[in-house]
C-alpha positions in Angstrom: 133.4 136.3 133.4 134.9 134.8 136.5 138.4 133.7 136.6 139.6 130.0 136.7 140.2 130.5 139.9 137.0 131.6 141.2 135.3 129.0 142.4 131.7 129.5 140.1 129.1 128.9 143.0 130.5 131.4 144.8 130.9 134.2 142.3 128.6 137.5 142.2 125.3 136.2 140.1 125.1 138.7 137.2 123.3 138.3 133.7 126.9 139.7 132.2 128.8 136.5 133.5 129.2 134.0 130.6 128.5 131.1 132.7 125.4 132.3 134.7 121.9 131.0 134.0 118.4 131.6 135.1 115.0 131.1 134.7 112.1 133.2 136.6 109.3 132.0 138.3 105.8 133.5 139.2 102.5 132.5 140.5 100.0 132.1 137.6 96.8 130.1 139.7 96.5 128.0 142.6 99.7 125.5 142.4 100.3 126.6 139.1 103.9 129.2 137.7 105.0 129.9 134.5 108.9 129.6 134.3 110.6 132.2 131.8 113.6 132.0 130.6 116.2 134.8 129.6 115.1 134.5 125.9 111.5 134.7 126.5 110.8 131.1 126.4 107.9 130.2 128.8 106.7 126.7 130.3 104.0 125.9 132.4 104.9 124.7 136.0 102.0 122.2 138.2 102.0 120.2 141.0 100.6 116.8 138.7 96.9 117.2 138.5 97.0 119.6 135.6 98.4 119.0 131.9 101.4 121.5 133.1 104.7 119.8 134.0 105.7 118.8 137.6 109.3 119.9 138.4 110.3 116.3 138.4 109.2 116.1 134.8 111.1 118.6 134.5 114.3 117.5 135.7 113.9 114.2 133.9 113.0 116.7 130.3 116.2 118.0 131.4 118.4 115.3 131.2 116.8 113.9 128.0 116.6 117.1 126.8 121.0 117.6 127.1 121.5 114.1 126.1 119.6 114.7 123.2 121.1 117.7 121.7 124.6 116.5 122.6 123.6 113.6 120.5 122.4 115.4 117.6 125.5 117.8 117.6 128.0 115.2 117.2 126.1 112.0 115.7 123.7 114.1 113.6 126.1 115.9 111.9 127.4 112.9 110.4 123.9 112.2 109.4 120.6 112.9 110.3 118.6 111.5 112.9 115.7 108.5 110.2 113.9 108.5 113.7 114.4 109.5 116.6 112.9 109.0 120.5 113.8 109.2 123.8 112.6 109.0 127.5 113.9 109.9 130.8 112.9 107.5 133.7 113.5 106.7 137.0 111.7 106.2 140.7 110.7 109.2 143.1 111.4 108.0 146.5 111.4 109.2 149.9 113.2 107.5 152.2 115.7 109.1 155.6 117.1 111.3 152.3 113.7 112.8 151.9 112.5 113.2 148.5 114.7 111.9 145.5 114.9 110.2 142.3 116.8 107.3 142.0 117.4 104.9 139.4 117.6 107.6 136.8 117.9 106.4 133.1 118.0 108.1 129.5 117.0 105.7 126.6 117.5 106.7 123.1 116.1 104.7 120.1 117.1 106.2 117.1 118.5 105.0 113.8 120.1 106.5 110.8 119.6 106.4 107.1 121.4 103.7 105.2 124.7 104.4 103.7 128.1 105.9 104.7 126.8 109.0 106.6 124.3 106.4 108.6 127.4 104.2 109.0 129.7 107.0 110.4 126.7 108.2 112.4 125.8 104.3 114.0 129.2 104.1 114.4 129.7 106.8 116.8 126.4 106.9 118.9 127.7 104.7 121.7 131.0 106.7 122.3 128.8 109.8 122.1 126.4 108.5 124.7 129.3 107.6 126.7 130.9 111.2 126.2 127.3 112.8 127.1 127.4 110.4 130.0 130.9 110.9 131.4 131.5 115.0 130.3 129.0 116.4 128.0 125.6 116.8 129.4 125.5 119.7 131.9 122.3 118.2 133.4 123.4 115.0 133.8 126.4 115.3 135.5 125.2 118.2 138.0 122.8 115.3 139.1 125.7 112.8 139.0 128.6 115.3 140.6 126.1 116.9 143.0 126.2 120.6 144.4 124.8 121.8 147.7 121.4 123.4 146.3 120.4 126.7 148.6 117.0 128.1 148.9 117.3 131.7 150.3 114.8 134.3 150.9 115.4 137.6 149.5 115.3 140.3 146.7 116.1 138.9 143.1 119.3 140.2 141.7 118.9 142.3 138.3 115.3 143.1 139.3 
C-alpha cells in the first residue's frame, strides 16, 4: 500500500496495492472486446452498432452505477429502496477539446415504503446525493477533479 505521501498516480501499478484497479481488455470480433475484471466479471465492449455497450455508455453506467450504490449504502439501510431507477445523461460533443461529454447528469427516482424507516430514509436522500456528489462517488468526482489520462504502449504489468 503506498504511503500518504506517495503521490497514487505515480506509484508502482501492482495487484497487491490496496488502492489499485484494473480491468483487461481483448479483441473478441471486428470492433468488438470483452473487458474482465479482476473478479471474473465480464462485459461486452462495441463501437454502437451492436447490443454491446460503447465506452461512453459505459462511463455514464459508471457514474450511475457509484451514485447508486453510495445511495443504497447509506439511504437503504435505513430502509429499502419501494422502487427504484436511475439514468445517466448528458451530450457527446466535439468541439477544439475533441471529444467529450458535457452536461453530465445522474437522475434518481426512487421512493421508500411508508413509515418511520421510509421517513428516516426520504429524509436523508438529498444530503446523500449531495455527499455522493461532493465526496462519495469515486467515478463522479475523477470526472469532476480530472487526472491527466495516459495511453502508453507496452507490456502489461502482472502478465
Amino acid at each position: 500500500m503506498t504511503s500518504p505521501t506517495t503521490d497514487p498516480a505515480s506509484a508502482p501499478r501492482s495487484p497487491e496495492d490496496a488502492s489499485y484497479r484494473f480491468v483487461d481488455l481483448e479483441k473478441v470480433g471486428e470492433h468488438r472486446f470483452k473487458a474482465t475484471n479482476a473478479r471474473g466479471g465480464v462485459l461486452p465492449v462495441g463501437h454502437g452498432e451492436d447490443p454491446d455497450f460503447t465506452p461512453v455508455e459505459l462511463l455514464l453506467a459508471g457514474l450511475a452505477g457509484c451514485g447508486a450504490l453510495d445511495l443504497d449504502f447509506i439511504a437503504g439501510k435505513r430502509a429499502p429502496f419501494a422502487t427504484f431507477a436511475a439514468r445517466a445523461d448528458g451530450h457527446k460533443v466535439r468541439d477544439e477539446q475533441g471529444n467529450r461529454m458535457v452536461g453530465l447528469t445522474v437522475t434518481f427516482d426512487v421512493t421508500f415504503p411508508e413509515g418511520p424507516e421510509g421517513d428516516a430514509a426520504r429524509a436523508v436522500l438529498a444530503p446523500t446525493l449531495q455527499r455522493v456528489q461532493d465526496r462519495l462517488c469515486t467515478v463522479g468526482r475523477t470526472v469532476t477533479v480530472g487526472d491527466e489520462v495516459r495511453y502508453v504502449e507496452g507490456p502489461l504489468s502482472g502478465s
